[in-house]
C-alpha positions as CSV (number, residue, x, y, z in Angstrom):
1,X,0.0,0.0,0.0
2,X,1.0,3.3,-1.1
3,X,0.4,7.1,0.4
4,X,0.7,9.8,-2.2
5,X,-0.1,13.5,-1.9
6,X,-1.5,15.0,-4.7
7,X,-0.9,18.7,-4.4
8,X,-3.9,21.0,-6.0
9,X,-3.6,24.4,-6.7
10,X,-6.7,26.7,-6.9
11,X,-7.0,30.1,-8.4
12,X,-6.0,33.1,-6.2
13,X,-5.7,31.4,-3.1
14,X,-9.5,29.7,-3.0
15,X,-9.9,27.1,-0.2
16,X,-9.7,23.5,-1.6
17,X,-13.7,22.6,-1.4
18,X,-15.4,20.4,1.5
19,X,-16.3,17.0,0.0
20,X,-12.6,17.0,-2.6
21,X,-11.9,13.7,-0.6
22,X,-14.9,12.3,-1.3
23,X,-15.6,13.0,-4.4
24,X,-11.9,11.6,-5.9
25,X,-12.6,8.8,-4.4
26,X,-16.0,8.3,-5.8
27,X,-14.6,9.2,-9.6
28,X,-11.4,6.3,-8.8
29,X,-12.4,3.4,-10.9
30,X,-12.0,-0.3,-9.3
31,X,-8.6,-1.3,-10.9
32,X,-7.0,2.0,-9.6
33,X,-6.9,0.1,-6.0
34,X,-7.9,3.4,-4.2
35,X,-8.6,2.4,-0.8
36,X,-8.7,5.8,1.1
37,X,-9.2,9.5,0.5
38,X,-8.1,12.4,2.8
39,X,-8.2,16.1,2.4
40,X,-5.8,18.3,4.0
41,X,-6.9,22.0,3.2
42,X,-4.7,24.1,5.1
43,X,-1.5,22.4,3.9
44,X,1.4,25.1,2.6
45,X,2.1,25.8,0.0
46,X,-1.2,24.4,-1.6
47,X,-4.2,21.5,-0.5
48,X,-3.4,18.0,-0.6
49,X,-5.6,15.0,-1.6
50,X,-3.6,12.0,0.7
51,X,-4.6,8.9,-1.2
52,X,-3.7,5.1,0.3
53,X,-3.8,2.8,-2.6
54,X,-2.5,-0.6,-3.5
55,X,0.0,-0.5,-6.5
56,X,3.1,-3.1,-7.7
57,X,5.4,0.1,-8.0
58,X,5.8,3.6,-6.3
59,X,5.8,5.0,-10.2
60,X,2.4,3.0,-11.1
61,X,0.8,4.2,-7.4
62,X,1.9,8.6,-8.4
63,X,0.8,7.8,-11.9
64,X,-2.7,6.6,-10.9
65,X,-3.1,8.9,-8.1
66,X,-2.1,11.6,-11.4
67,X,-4.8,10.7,-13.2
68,X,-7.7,10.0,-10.7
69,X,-6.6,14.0,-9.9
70,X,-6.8,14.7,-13.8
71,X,-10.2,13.1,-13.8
72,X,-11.4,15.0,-10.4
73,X,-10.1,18.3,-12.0
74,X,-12.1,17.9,-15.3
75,X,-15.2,16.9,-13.8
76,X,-15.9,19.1,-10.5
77,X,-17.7,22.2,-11.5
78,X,-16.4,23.4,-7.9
79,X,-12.4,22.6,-9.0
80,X,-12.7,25.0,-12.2
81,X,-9.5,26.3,-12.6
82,X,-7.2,24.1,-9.9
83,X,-4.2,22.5,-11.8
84,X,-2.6,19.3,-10.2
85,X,0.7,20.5,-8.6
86,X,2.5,17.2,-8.1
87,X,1.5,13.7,-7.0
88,X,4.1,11.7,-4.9
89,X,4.8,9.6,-2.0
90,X,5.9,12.1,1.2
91,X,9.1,12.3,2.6
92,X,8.7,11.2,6.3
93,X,11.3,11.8,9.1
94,X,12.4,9.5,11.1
95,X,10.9,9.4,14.9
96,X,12.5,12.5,16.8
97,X,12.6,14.6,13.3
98,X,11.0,17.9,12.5
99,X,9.1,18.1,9.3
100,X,12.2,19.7,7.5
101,X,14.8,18.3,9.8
102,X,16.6,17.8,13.7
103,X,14.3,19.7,15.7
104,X,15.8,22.2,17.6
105,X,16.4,19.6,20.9
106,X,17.2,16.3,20.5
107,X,15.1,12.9,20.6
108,X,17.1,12.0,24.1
109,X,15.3,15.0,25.8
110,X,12.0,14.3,24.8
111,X,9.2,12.3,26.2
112,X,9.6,9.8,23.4
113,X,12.9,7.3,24.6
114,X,12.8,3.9,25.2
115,X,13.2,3.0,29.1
């Protein structure tokens, strides 16, 4: 199983709109393997669609996620004028890692050690 962010990009700023989730999943067909949908509306620098899907490669998993957005962008009246940004897996940090690196103390001061 596979996450991808899709990254959508509205015109001027507009706020990604409620039911985007839903909707991608409902236009996924059976063969694209798309198990989940999230929306994430106030992520920077633009929304993100999260999908989980099942997929043999992590290629096969960003292209279907690619086109399922394609599909979503063509046929929501309510997404006229959002482009797809990018579609591709997340980076994650390790445990004990800020989003963008070390945070600022280290994993042996915080809460989250082993005993």
């Amino acid at each position: 199983m596979y996450l991808i962010h899709a990254q959508l990009r509205g015109p001027c700023g507009a706020p990604l709109p409620y039911g985007a989730a839903r909707q991608a999943l409902d236009l996924a067909r059976p063969e694209e393997r798309v198990e989940h949908v999230s929306a994430h509306p106030l992520a920077v620098p633009h929304p993100v669609l999260g999908f989980f899907l099942m997929a043999g490669s992590l290629s096969e998993a960003e292209g279907r996620v690619a086109q399922v957005c394609l599909r979503l962008l063509r046929e929501s009246d309510e997404l006229a004028g959002w482009v797809l940004h990018r579609a591709e897996a997340p980076l994650v940090a390790p445990l004990g890692q800020g989003l963008l690196g070390p945070l600022e103390t280290s994993s042996e001061q915080s809460d989250l050690r082993r005993k």
